[in-house]
N, C-alpha and C positions, 0 to 999 in steps of 0.2 A: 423456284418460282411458284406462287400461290396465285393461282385466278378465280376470280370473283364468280358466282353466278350469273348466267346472263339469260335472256328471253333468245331461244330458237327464232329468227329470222324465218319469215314465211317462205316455202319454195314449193313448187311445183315436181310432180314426179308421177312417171307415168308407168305403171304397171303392166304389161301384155300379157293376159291372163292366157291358163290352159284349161283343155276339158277336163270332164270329173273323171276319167279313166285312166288316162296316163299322164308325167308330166310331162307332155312337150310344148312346148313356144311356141302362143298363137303366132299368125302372121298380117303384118300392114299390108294395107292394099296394093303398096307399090311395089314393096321390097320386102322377105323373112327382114323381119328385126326383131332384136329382143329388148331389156331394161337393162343395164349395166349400172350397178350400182357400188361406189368406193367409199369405204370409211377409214378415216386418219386420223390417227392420236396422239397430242401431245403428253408428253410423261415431266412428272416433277424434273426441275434440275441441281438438287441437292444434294447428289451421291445416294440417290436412294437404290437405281439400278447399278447392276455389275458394268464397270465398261465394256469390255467385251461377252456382255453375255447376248441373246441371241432368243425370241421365244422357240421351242420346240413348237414342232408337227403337230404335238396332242395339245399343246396350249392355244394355238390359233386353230385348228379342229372344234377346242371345247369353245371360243368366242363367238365363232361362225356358227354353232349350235344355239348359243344364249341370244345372238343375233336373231337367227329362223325363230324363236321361242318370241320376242320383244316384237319380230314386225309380223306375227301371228298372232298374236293376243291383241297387239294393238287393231290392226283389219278387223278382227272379229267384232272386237267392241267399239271401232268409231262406225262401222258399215253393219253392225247389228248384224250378223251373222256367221254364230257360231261353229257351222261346219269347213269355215273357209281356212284352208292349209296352205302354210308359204314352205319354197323348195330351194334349198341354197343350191345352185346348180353352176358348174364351171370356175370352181373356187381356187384366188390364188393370193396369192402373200409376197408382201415386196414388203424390204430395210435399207431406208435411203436416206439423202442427206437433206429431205423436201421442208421448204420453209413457209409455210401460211403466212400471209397477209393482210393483216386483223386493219380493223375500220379505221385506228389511229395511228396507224404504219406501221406498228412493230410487226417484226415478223417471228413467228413462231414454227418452233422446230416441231415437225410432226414425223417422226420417222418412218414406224409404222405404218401401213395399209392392208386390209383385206377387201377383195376383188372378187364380187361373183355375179350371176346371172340371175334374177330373181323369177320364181315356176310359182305359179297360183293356181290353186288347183282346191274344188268340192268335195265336198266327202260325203255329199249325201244327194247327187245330182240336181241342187239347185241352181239357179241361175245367178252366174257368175256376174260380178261388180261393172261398171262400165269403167273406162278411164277414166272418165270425168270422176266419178264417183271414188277412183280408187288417189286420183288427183288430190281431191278435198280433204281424203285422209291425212296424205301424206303431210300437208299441210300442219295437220294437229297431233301429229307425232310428239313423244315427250322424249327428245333424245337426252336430257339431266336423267332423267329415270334411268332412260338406253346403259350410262356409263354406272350410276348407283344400283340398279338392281337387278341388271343382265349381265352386261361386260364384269364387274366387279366378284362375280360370285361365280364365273367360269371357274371350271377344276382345273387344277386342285386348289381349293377359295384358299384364298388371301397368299395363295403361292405362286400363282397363277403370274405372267410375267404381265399382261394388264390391268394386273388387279393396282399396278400405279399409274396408269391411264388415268390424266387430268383435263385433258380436253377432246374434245370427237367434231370433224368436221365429215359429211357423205354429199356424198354428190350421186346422182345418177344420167344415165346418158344412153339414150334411144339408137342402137347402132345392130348392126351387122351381126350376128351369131359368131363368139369364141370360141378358142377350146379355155380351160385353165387348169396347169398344173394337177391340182389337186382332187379335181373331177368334183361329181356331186357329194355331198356330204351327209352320210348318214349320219343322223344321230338321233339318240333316243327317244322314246316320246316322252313328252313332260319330264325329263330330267333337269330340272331349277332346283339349285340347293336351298337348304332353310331360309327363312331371312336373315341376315347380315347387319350387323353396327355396322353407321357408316358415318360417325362421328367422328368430327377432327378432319374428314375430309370435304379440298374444294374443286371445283370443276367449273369450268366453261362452252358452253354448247358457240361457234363459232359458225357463224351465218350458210347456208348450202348453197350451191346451183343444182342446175336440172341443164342437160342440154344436148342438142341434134348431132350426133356426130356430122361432119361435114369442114368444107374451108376453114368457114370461122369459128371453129371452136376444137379445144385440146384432144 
């Protein structure tokens, strides 16, 4: 399956920022909560993957790195300020049989997900973004770019088992403090490979939510 390019859908996403000292998770005024944030990928279905292959530990390690790298640069430069560092925190990974449910009914196979905790945090004791502020951002995210210049060029590039990721939906969701699997994730600074051809390839950026944990909602 080949999908079109589409315009990212606006959505709302709320950030809980931390101090400039350590990364820990501010708190709401009623309840610790933190940001929970999932991203799901559709992959070609032409026999491009192995049936049974599976990404490894270091392939979804290097994604959630190109991730932290895509929603740190992006912060930096819609909120103008450079010293602002994002923290992949309580990271986990699930391969499942999940089907997205695109605006003209089809449904689409996303198998993949990674799952973490998002830590924001200064580097040079400035005063940290509002919600609002960090809300508006998220809005003007380029998640086409997310899958062509971050996901795509994770290591080991073009071996990487997302590097045939075609489509990316995230969702984030204001809840309770996790644990996950795979804890915080170190990774390096500014490690982004060269740029990458990414001709001959298509993608679709598939609408978000944002939303409260609680009754009505997943």
């Amino acid at each position: 399956m080949v999908f079109p390019l589409l315009q990212l859908a606006p959505c709302l996403a709320i950030l809980l920022v931390t101090t400039s000292v350590s990364v820990v998770q501010a708190t709401d005024a009623a309840a610790a909560e933190v940001i929970r944030l999932s991203y799901r990928f559709a992959f070609e279905d032409e026999g491009v993957l192995e049936p049974d292959r599976r990404p490894t530990a270091e392939e979804v390690k290097a994604v959630l790195c190109q991730t932290d790298v895509f929603l740190t640069k992006s912060l930096q430069t819609l909120l103008e300020n450079p010293a602002l560092a994002v923290v992949v925190e309580e990271a986990d990974y699930a391969f499942d049989d999940y089907k997205y449910p695109t605006e003209d009914g089809a449904m689409v196979e996303m198998p993949a997900s990674l799952n973490f905790t998002l830590g924001l945090l200064t580097m040079d004791g400035t005063t940290l973004p509002t919600n609002v502020d960090i809300q508006r951002a998220f809005t003007k995210m380029d998640y086409g770019s997310y899958l062509t210049e971050y996901v795509w060029k994770a290591a080991p590039v073009t071996e990487n088992y997302f590097f045939e990721a075609r489509g990316v939906v995230w969702k984030s969701k204001i809840q309770s403090p996790v644990e996950g699997a795979m804890g915080t994730i170190d990774c390096p600074e500014g490690a982004q490979p060269d740029a990458l051809a990414s001709s001959g390839k298509y993608l679709v950026v598939y609408a978000s939510i944002t939303a409260r944990a609680g009754p009505n909602h997943d």
